[in-house]
C-alpha positions in Angstrom: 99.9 70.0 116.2 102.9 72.3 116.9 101.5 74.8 114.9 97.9 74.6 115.1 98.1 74.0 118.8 101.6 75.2 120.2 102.7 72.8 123.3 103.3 74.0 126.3 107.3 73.4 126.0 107.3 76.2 123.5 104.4 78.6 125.2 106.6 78.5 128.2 109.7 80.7 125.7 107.2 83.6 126.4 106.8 84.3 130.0 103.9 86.6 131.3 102.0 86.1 126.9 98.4 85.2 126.6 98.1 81.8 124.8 95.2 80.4 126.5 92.8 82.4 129.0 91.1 80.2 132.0 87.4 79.6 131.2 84.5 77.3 132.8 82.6 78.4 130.5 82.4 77.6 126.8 84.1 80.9 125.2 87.0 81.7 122.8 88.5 84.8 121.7 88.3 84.9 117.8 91.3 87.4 116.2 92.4 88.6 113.0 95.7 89.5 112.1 97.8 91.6 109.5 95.1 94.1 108.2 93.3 96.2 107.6 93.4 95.9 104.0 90.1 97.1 101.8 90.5 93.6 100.0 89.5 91.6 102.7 88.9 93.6 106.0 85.1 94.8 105.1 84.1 91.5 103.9 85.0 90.1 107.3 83.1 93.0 109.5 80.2 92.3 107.6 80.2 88.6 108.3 80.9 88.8 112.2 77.7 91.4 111.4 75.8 88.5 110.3 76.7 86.3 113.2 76.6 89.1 115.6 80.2 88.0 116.5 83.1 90.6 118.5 86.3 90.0 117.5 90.3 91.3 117.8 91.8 92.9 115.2 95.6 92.7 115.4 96.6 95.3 113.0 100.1 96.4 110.7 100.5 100.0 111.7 101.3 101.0 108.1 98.1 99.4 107.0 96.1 101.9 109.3 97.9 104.4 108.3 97.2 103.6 104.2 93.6 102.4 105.6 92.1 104.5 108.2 88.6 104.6 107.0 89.0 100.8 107.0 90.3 100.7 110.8 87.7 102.8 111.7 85.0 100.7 110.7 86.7 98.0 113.4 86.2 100.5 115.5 82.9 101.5 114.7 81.9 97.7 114.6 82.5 97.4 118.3 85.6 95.0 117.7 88.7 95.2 119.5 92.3 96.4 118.2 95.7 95.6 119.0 99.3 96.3 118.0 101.0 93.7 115.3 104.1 95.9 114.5 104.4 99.1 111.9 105.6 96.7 109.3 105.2 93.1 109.9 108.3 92.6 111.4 109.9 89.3 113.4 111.5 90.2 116.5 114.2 87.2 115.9 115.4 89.1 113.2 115.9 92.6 114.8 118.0 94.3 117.5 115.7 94.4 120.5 115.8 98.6 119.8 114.8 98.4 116.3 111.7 96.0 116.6 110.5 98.1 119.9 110.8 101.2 118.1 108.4 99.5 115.5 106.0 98.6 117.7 106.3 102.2 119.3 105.9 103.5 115.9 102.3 101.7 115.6 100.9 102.9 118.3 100.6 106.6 116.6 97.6 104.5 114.9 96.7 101.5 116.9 95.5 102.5 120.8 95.3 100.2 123.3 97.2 97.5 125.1 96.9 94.7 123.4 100.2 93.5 121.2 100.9 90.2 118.8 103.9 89.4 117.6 104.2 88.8 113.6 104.6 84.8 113.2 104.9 84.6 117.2 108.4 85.2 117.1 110.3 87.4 119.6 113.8 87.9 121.5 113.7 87.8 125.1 114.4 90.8 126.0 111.8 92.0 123.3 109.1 90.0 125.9 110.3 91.6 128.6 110.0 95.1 127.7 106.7 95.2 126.0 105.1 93.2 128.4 105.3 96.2 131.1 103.1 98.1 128.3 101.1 95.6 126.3 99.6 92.5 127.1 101.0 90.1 124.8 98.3 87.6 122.9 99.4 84.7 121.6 97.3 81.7 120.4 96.0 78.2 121.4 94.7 78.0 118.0 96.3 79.0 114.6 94.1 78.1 111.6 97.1 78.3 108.8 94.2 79.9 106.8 97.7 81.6 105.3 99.0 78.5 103.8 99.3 77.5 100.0 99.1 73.4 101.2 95.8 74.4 103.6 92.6 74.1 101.9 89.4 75.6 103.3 88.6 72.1 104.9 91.7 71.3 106.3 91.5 74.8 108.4 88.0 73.8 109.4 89.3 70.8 111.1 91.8 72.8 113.1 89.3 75.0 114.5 87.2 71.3 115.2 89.8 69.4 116.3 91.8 71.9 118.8 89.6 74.1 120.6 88.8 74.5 123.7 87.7 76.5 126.5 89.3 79.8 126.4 90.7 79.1 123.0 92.5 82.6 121.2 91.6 81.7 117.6 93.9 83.0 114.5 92.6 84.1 111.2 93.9 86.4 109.0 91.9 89.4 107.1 95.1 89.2 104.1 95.2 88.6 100.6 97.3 85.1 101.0 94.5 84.1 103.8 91.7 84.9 101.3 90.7 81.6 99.9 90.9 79.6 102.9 89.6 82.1 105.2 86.7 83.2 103.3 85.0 79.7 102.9 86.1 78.3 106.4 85.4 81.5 108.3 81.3 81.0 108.3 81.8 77.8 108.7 84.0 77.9 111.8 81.7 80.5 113.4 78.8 78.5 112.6 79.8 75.4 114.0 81.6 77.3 116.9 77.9 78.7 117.4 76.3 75.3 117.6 78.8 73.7 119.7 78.0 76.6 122.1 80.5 78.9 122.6 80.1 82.5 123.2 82.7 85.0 121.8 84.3 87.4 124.0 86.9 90.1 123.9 89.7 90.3 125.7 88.6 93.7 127.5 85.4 91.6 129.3 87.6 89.3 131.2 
């Protein structure tokens, strides 16, 4: 449950980041991270086309730059975009100048305010600078759609067993997520759908 569903122990290392938004309502924000890669990225539009579903596309700034026909079909999908870094890069693992002048880097391809961390890891002092620019988004729910010992059905039962109103949902539009991610996806959306939950972005609350 740590992963899947971080507690609030550890959501509280990130003052002023979006886990969790409050909702009466039956919603959840669906997001994709680490593309957009022509492998993947299309195949995903397509099925949020299907289900007439909106989601958040956190993106690698080098990917846009290698993709941007690809990003712009995000774009013209009606989907929302947001900053994950130029190159992937944990913030644990870089001088807080470094990693912001990554991020600052990205945002020659990715607009907005919206800003993920790769693998949710960040210095303080990281937090506190981006958050007077970006609105950091976390998660409440992390499928591990990226991991070798996940199956398709194991990630299923994340997205069943820990969401919840206002839920921020993590997939990932990557080669590693592929196999999980492409048989759970539909799935997920489909039973998301019939449990009654709308999809929102994070720009309509």
């Amino acid at each position: 449950m740590f992963i899947e569903q971080p507690p609030w122990i550890y959501r509280i290392l990130f003052p002023g980041a979006i886990w969790r938004l409050p909702a009466t309502e039956k919603c959840v924000y669906l997001t994709f991270d680490d593309g957009p890669i022509p492998e993947i990225t299309p195949w995903v539009l397509d099925l949020l086309d299907t289900y007439r579903v909106k989601a958040t596309f956190f993106c690698v700034g080098d990917n846009v730059r290698k993709y941007p026909e690809i990003f712009q079909m995000v774009l013209d999908r009606g989907h929302q975009v947001g900053n994950h870094t130029y190159n992937h890069i944990q913030g644990i693992r870089y001088w807080t100048r470094n990693y912001i002048e990554n991020v600052k880097k990205a945002t020659t391809y990715i607009p907005g305010n919206l800003f993920r961390p790769p693998h949710g890891h960040m210095r303080l002092a990281q937090i506190i600078f981006l958050r007077k620019k970006y609105r950091i988004i976390m998660w409440d729910v992390v499928t591990r759609d990226y991991s070798p010992h996940m199956t398709p059905k194991g990630v299923l039962n994340v997205i069943k067993n820990y969401t919840r109103n206002g839920s921020v949902i993590v997939f990932h539009d990557s080669i590693k997520a592929e196999k999980n991610m492409k048989e759970a996806l539909p799935k997920a959306i489909e039973w998301l759908l019939e449990e009654g939950y709308q999809f929102k972005l994070f720009n309509e609350q």
